[in-house]
ZAPAKOL-879907 format. One record per residue (C-alpha): residue in one letter; x, y, z. Coordinates in pm, 1 decimal, m for minus. Example, Ala and Ser with C-alpha at 12.3 -4.5 7.8 and 13.67 -1.06 7.14 Angstrom:
BEGIN
resn:px:py:pz
A:1230.0:m450.0:780.0
S:1367.0:m106.0:714.0
This chain:
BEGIN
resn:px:py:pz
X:m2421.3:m2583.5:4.3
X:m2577.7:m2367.9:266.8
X:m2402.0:m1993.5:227.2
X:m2478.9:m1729.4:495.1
X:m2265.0:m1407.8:397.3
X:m2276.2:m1224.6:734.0
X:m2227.2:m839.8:628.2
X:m2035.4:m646.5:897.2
X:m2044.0:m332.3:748.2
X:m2286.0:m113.9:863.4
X:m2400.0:27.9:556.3
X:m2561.7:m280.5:494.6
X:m2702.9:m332.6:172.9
X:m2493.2:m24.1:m24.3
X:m2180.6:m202.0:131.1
X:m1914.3:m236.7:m131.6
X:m1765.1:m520.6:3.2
X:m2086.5:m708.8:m18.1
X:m2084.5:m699.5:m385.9
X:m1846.7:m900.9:m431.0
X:m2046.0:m1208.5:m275.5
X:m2326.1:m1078.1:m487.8
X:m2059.4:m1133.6:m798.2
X:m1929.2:m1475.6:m672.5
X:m2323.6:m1592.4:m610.1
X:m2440.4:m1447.7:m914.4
X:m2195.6:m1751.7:m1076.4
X:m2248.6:m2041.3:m868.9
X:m2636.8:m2073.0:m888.9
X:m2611.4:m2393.6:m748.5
X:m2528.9:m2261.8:m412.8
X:m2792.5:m2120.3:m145.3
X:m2726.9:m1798.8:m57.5
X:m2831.5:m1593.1:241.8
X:m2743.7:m1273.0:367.0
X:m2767.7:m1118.0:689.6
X:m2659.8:m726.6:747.8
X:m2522.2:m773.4:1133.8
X:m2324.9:m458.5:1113.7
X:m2622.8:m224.6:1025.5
X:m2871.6:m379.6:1234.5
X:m2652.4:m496.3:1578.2
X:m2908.4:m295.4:1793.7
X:m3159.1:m510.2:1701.0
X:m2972.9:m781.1:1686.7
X:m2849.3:m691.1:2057.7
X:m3212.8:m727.1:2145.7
X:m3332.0:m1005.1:1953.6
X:m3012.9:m1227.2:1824.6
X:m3259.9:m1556.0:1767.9
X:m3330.4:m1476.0:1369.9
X:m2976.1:m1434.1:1333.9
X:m2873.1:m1702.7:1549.2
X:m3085.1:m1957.7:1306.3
X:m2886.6:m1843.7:987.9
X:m2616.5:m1952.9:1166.9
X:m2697.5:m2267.5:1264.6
X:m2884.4:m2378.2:926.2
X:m2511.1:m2250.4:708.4
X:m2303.3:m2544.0:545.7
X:m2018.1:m2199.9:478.1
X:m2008.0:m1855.8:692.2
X:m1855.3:m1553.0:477.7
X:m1800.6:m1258.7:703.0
X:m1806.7:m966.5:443.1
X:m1655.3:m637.9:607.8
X:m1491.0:m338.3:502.0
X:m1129.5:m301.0:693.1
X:m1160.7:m29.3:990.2
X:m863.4:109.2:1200.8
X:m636.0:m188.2:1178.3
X:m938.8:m456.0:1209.6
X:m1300.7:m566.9:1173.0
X:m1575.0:m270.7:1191.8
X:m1713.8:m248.7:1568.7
X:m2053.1:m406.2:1500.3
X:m1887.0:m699.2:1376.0
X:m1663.7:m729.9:1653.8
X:m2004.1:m696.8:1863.0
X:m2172.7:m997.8:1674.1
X:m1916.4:m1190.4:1773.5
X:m1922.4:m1125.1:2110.1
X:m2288.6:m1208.0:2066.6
X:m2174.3:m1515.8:1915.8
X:m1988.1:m1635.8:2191.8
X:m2195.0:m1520.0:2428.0
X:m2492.6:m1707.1:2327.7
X:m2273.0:m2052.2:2301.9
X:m2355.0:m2133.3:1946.6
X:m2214.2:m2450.9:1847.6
X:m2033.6:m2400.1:1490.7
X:m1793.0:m2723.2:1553.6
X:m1781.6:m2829.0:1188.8
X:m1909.6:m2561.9:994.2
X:m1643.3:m2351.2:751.6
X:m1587.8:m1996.9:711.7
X:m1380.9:m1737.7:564.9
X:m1417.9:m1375.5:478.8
X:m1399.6:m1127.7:215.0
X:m1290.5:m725.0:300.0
X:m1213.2:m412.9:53.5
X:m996.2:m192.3:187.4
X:m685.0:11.9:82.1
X:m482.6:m254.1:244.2
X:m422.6:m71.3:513.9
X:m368.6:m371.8:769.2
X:m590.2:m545.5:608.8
X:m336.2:m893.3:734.3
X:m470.6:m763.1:1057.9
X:m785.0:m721.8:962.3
X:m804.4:m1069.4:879.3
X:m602.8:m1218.9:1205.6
X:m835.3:m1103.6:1411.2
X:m1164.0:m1318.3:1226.1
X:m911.5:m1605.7:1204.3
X:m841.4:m1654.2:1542.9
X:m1203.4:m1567.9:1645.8
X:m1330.4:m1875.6:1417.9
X:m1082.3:m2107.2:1597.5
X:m1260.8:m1992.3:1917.8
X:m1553.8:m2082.6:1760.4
X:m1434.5:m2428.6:1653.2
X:m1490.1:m2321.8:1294.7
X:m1296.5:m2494.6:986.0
X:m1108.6:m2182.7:815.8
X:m982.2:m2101.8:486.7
X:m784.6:m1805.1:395.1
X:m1027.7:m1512.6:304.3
X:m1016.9:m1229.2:17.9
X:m847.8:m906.1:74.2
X:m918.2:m666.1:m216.4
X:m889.8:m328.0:m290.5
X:m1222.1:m73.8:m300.1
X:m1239.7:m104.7:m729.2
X:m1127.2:m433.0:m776.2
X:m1466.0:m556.5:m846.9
X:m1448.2:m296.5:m1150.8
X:m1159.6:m457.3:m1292.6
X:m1169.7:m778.2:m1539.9
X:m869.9:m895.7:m1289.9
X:m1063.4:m838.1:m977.0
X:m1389.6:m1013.8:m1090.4
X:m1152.6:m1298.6:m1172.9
X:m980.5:m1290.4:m891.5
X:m1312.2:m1289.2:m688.2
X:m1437.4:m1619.3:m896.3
X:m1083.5:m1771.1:m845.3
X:m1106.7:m1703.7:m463.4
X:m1473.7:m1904.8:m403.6
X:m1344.1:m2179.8:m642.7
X:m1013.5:m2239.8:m440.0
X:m1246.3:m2206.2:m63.7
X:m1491.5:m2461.4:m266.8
X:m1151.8:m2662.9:m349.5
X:m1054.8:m2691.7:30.4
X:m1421.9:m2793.7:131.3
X:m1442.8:m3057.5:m83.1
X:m1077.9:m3206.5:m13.6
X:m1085.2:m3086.4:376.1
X:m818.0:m2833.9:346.6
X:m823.6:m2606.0:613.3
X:m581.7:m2329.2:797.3
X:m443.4:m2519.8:1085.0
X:m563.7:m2393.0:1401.6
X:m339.7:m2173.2:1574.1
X:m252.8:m2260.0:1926.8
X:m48.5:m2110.5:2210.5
X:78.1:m2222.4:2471.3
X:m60.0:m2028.8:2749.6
X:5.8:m2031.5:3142.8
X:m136.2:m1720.3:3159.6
X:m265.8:m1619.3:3541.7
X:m330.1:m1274.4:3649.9
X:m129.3:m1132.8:3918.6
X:m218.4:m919.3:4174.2
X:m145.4:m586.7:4190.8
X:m72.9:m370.8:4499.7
X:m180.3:m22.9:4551.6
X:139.5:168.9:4487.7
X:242.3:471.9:4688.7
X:118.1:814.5:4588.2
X:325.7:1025.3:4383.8
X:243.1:1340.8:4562.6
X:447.4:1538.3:4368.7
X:245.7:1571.3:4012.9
X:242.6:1827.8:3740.8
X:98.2:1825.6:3371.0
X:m194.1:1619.8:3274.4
X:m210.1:1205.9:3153.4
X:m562.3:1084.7:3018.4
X:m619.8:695.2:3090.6
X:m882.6:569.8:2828.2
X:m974.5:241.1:2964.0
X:m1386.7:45.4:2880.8
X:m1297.9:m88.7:3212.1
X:m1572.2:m273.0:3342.8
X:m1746.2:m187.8:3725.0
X:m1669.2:m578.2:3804.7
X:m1329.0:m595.5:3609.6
X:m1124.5:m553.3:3965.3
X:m805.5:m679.5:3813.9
X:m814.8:m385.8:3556.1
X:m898.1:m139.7:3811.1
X:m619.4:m197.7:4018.4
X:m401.0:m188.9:3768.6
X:m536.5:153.2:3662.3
X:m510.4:272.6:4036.9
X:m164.8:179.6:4055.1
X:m50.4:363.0:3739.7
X:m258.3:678.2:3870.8
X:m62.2:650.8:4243.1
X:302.5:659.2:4104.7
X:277.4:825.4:3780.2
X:453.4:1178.1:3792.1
X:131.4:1328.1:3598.9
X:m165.1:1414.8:3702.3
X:m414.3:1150.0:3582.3
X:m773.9:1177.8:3448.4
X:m955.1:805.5:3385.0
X:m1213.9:832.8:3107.1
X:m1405.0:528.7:3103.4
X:m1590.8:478.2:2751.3
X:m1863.3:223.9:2888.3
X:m1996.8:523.2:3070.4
X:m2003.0:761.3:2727.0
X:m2322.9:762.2:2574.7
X:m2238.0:670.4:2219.6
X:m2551.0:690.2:1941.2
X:m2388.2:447.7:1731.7
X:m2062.5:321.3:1589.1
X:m1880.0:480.0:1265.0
X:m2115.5:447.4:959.8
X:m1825.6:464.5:711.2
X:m2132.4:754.4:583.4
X:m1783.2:1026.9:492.0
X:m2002.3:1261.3:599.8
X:m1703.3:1443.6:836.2
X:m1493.2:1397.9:505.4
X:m1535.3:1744.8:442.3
X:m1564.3:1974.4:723.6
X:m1397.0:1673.3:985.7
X:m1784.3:1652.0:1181.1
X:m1929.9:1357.6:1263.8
X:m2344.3:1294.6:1150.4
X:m2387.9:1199.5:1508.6
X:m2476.4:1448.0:1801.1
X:m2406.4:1276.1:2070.3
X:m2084.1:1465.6:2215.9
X:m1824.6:1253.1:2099.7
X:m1625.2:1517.6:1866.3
X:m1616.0:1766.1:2197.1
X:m1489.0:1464.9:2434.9
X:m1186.8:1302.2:2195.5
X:m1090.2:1666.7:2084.9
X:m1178.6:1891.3:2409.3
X:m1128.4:1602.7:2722.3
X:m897.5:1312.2:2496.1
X:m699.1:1463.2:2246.7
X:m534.6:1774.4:2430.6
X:m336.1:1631.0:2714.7
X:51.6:1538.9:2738.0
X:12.4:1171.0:2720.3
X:m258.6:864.2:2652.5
X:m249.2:546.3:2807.9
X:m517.7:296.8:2727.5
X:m640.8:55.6:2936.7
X:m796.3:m257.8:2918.0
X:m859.4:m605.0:2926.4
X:m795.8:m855.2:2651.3
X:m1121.1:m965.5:2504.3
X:m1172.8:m1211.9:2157.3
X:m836.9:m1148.3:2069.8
X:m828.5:m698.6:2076.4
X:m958.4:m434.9:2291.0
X:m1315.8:m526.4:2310.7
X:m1585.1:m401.6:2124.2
X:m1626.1:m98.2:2334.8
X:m1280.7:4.8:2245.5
X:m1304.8:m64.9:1905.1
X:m1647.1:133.8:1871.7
X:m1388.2:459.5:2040.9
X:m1105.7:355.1:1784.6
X:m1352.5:392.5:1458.3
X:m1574.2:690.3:1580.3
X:m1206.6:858.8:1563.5
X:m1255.8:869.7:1146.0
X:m1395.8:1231.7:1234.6
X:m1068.3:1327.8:1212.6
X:m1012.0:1128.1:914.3
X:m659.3:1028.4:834.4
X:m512.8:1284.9:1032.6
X:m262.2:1180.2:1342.9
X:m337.3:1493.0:1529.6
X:m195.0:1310.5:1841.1
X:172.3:1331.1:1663.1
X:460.5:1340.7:1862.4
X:262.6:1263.3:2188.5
X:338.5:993.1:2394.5
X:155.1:650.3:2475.6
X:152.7:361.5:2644.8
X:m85.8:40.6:2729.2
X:m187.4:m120.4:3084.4
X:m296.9:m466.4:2954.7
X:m490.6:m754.7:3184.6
X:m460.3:m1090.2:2966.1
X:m229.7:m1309.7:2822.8
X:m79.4:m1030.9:2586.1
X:261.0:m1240.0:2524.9
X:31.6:m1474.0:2342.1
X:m133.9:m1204.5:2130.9
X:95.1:m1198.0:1875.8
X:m189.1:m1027.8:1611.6
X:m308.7:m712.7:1921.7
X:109.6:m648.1:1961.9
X:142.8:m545.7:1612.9
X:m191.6:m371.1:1582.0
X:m89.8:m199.3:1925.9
X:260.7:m92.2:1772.2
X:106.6:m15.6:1452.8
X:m121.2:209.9:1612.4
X:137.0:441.8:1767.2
X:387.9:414.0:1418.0
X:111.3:535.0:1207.0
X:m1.6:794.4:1481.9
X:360.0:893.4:1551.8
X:366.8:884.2:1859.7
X:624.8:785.8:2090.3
X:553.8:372.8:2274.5
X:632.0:427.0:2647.8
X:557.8:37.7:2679.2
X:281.0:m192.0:2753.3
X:257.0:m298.5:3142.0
X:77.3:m647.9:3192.3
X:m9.4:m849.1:3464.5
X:136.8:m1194.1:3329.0
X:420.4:m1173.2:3568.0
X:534.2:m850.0:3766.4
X:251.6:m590.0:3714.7
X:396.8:m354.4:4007.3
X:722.2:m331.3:3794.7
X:600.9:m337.7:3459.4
X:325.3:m62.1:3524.9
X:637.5:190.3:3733.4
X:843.7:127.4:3425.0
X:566.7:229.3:3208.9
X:542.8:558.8:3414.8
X:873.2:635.6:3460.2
X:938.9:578.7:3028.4
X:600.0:809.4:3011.5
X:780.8:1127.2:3231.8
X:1099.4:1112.6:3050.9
X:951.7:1136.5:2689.0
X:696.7:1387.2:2773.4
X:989.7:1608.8:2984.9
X:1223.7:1568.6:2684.9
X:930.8:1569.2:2387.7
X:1102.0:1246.9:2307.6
X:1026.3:1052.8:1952.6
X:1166.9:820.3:1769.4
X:1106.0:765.6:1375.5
X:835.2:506.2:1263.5
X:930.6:135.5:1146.6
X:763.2:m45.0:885.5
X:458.8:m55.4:1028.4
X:445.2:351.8:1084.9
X:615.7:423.1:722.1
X:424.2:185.7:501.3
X:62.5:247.3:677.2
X:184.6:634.0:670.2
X:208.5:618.5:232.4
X:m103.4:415.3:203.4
X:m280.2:705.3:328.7
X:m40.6:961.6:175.2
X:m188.9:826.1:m191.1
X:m515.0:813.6:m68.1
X:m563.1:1137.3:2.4
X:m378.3:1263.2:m278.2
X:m611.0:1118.8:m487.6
X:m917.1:1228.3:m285.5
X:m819.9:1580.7:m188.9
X:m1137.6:1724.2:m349.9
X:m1375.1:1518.9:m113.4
X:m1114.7:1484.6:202.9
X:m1076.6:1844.6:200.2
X:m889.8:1830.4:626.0
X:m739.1:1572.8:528.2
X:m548.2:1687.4:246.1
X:m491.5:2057.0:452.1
X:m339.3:1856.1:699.5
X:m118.2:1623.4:434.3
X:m19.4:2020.4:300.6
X:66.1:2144.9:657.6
X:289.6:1864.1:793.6
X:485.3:1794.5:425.8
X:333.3:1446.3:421.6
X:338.0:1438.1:28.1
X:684.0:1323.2:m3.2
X:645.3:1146.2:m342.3
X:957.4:1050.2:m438.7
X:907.9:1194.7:m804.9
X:948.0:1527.5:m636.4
X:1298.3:1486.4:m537.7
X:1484.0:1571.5:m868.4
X:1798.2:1629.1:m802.4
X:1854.1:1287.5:m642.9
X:1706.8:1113.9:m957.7
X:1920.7:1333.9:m1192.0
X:2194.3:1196.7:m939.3
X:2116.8:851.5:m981.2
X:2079.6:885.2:m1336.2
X:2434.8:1009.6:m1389.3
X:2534.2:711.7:m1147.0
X:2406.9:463.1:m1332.6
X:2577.8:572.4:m1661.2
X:2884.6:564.4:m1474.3
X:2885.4:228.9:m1380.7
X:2692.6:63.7:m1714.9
X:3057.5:223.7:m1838.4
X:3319.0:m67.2:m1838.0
X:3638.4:188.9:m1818.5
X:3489.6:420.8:m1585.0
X:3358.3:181.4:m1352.7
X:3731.0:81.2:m1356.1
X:3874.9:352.2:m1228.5
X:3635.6:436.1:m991.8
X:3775.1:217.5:m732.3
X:3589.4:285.9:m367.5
X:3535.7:638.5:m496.3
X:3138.1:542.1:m468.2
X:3147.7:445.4:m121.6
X:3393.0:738.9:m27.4
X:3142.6:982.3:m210.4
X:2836.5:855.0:m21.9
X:3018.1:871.2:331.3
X:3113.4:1241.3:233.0
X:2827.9:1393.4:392.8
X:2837.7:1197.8:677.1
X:3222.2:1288.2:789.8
X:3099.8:1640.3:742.4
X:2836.0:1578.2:1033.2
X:3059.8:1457.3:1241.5
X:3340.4:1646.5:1184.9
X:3062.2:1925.5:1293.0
X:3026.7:1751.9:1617.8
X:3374.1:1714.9:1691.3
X:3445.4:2089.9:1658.6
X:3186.0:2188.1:1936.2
């Protein structure tokens, strides 16, 4: 069998994640293997895709081998795809899957987004690898790796594949009017949009927002930001929080992005996210590491596409403002009643930002939020900002620091593992744990 491992991360051949093909090849001799770095070398590729291109075409098996990046593939491999579809290469037939490292951070995500991609691409799929950075050091982890290309060898040989999801789509844009002008406007809203010069629809949704919104409104546009490069994953700003590249960036998302009363992005669903133009923004924001310096600000989406179909960009776009903390004013599409939809979204932005409203994170806020809280911990002496900004806002909240509530529970537990006390205990638990509660309101009552 034909195996082309197609490397998205762009530190090519000192990728991590790569090893782990290396591992599973270094086993199954009988196997071709070829490798192709697409996420160091997309410029070239941008320029010259035909070498590339060829790999494809000759593979039996695709393995896209990536390291996890905010929420989903790194940029250049979202770019190679768009390459891939751009170029109409015929994979009808073919299998893939993928392997990632990460600190599961959505990771599920992560691996949603080259799932549904592959269906686009009329590619056979089986259920990839999602493994932590060490694994590979572990006796489990190199089993678990051998395991993984013995089951995907399993389904190829007895045509087991992931079904192919489908929607059911009747998605058509609708248009947009202008929108009166909100003459009246105070404080300052920054619309980050990679809206296109021929994307019209877009546009006029972004007009429309910028005419009634209470805010005044400042459109950054991304496609016309010179960017060197996308994120290297080099840690280089791990210390100090600066970036390798000199191109600006820092001084734009911190000076022009980052200090404003609200965001609202902007754009138009492409390959199943943001684009790759967005996603090159979203990981050139690892100079600030793991901090949400955006916390407590409010945000809110302007979406052209069929985003009620998008079930794997909804939770990355909730995710995104859990983990950040920041408030979700809404997301206004043009499926059925843009005008409506984008005046809600402005009127939800002015309340939260006149009454610094929050609410606290869900799941997907709380459990991203600890992931990086024991990351950090354990890498304080390389993510130096990082852990000063962990210190600052009391996000080490391990729960072996909170004593008294395990002595508590300790003495609770003896309590009821005792047959004669549990007895006479009668609702006494339930009454004890409301206790604090009645005080509260009580409180309330008296003022």
């Amino acid at each position: 069998m034909n195996i082309l491992v197609l490397n998205g991360s762009p530190k090519g051949d000192y990728s991590i994640t790569l090893q782990t093909a290396k591992y599973i090849e270094k086993f199954n001799k009988e196997h071709s293997f070829e490798y192709v770095n697409v996420g160091q070398r997309i410029k070239a590729i941008e320029k010259d895709a035909s070498s590339a291109l060829q790999s494809v075409e000759n593979s039996d098996l695709i393995i896209f081998t990536y390291p996890v990046y905010t929420f989903l593939a790194p940029y250049q491999l979202h770019r190679f795809i768009e390459l891939l579809k751009e170029q109409g290469v015929s994979l009808a037939g073919k299998v893939a899957t993928q392997i990632t490292t990460s600190k599961h951070f959505y990771d599920v995500t992560a691996h949603r987004y080259v799932q549904d991609n592959c269906n686009d691409l009329g590619l056979k799929y089986i259920s990839g690898l999602s493994a932590d950075m060490e694994d590979l050091l572990t006796e489990k982890g190199q089993k678990d790796a051998l395991g993984f290309f013995k089951y995907v060898c399993h389904c190829i040989d007895n045509g087991i594949f992931e079904p192919v999801i489908k929607t059911t789509s009747h998605y058509k844009s609708m248009p947009v009017k202008a929108g009166e002008l909100n003459t009246e406007k105070t404080g300052d809203v920054v619309v980050l949009t990679n809206c296109e010069d021929d994307d019209l629809q877009l546009k006029s949704m972004i007009d429309h927002f910028c005419n009634v919104c209470s805010f005044n409104t400042r459109v950054i546009n991304l496609t016309k930001f010179a960017f060197k490069g996308g994120c290297l994953g080099c840690m280089n700003c791990a210390t100090d929080g600066n970036c390798v590249y000199k191109d600006g960036f820092q001084d734009l998302l911190r000076n022009e992005i980052q200090k404003t009363d609200a965001i609202v992005h902007a754009f138009t669903i492409k390959d199943h996210s943001m684009g790759a133009s967005f996603k090159l923004y979203d990981d050139r924001q690892f100079c600030n590491g793991h901090r949400s310096v955006t916390m407590g600000m409010p945000v809110g989406y302007i979406v052209s596409g069929d985003y009620t179909c998008e079930t794997n960009l909804q939770t990355v776009v909730e995710g995104r403002a859990n983990v950040g903390g920041n408030f979700m004013c809404g997301v206004a599409t043009d499926e059925l009643d843009p005008d409506n939809a984008i005046r809600k979204l402005a009127t939800n932005l002015k309340f939260a930002v006149e009454n610094k409203y929050s609410q606290p994170s869900n799941f997907y806020g709380v459990g991203g939020s600890k992931i990086f809280r024991d990351l950090i911990y354990q890498m304080k002496g390389m993510m130096k900002e990082d852990h000063k900004f962990f210190k600052a806002h009391n996000q080490y909240d391990f729960p072996h620091k909170k004593k008294g509530t395990m002595l508590l529970m300790y003495l609770v537990g003896a309590a009821l593992s005792n047959s004669k006390i549990k007895s006479k205990m009668g609702n006494m638990m339930n009454e004890g744990m409301l206790m604090p509660y009645k005080k509260i309101l009580e409180e309330k009552n008296d003022k």
